[in-house]
C-alpha positions in Angstrom: -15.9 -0.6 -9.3 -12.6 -2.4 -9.5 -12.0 -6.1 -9.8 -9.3 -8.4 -9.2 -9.2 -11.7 -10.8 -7.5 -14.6 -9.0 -6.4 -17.9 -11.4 -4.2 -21.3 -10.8 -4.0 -23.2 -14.0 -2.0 -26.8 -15.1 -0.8 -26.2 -18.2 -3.4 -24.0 -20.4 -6.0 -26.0 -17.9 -8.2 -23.2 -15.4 -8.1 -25.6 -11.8 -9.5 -22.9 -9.9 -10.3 -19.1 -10.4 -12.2 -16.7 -7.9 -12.1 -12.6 -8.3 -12.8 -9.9 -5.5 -14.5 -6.5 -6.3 -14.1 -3.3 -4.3 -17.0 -2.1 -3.3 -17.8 1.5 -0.8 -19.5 -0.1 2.0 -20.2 1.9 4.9 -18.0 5.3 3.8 -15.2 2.8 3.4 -13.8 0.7 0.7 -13.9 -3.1 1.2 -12.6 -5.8 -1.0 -15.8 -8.5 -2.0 -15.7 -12.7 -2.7 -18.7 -13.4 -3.7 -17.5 -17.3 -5.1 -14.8 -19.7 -5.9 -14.4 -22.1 -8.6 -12.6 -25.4 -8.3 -12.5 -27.7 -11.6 -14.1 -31.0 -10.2 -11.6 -33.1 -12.6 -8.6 -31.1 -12.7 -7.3 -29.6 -9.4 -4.7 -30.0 -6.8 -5.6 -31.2 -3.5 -4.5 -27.9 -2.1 -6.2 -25.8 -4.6 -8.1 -23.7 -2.1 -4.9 -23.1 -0.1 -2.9 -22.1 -3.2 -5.8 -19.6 -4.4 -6.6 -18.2 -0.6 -2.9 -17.8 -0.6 -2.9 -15.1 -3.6 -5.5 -13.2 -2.7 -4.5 -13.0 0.7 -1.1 -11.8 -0.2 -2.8 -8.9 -2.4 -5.4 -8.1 0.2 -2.7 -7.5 3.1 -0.7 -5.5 0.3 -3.9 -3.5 -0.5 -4.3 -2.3 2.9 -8.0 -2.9 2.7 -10.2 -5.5 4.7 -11.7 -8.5 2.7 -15.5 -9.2 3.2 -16.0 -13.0 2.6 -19.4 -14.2 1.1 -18.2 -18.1 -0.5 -18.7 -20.6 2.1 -15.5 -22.4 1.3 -13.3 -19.2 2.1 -15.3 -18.8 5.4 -14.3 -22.3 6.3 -11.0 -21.4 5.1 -11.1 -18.0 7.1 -12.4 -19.6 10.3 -9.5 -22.4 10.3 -6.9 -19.8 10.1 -7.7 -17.3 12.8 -4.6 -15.3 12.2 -6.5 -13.9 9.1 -9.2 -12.2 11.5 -7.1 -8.5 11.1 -8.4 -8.6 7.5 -11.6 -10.2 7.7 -14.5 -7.9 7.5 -17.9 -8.7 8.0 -17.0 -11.9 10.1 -20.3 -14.2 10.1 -22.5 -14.5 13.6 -22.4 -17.6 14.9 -23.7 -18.7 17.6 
């Protein structure tokens, strides 16, 4: 399994980290977030956009879909629809 670790730090200060494993799902390789981490004292107010923002650029570079489990990069995921090419495993809702 590979993994792919995502990281925005102030200074020698982690604000936010999340990783991504590839994983065979299905006869096909998909890319995994299980979680994100955001320091509750030390972050920017954009933090999520600034870490989506990385891994996004490496997932459309990868070529492979990303199948998103953290609830804050669904939110993030439904609020930018144009994402929905790489987005595997969309949640149902109803």
């Amino acid at each position: 399994m590979e993994k792919k670790i995502f990281e925005i730090k102030i200074g020698d200060i982690l604000t936010s980290r999340t990783d991504i494993d590839l994983i065979k799902k299905n006869n096909q390789q998909i890319w995994v977030m299980n979680h994100i981490f955001i320091n509750p004292t030390n972050h920017d107010e954009h933090e999520i956009s600034l870490l989506m923002e990385k891994v996004i650029n490496f997932i459309k570079q990868s070529g492979i879909s990303i199948w998103v489990l953290d609830p804050i990069a669904i939110e993030y995921f439904k609020k930018h629809p144009e994402l929905n090419n790489i987005w595997a495993e969309q949640p149902f809702s109803i």
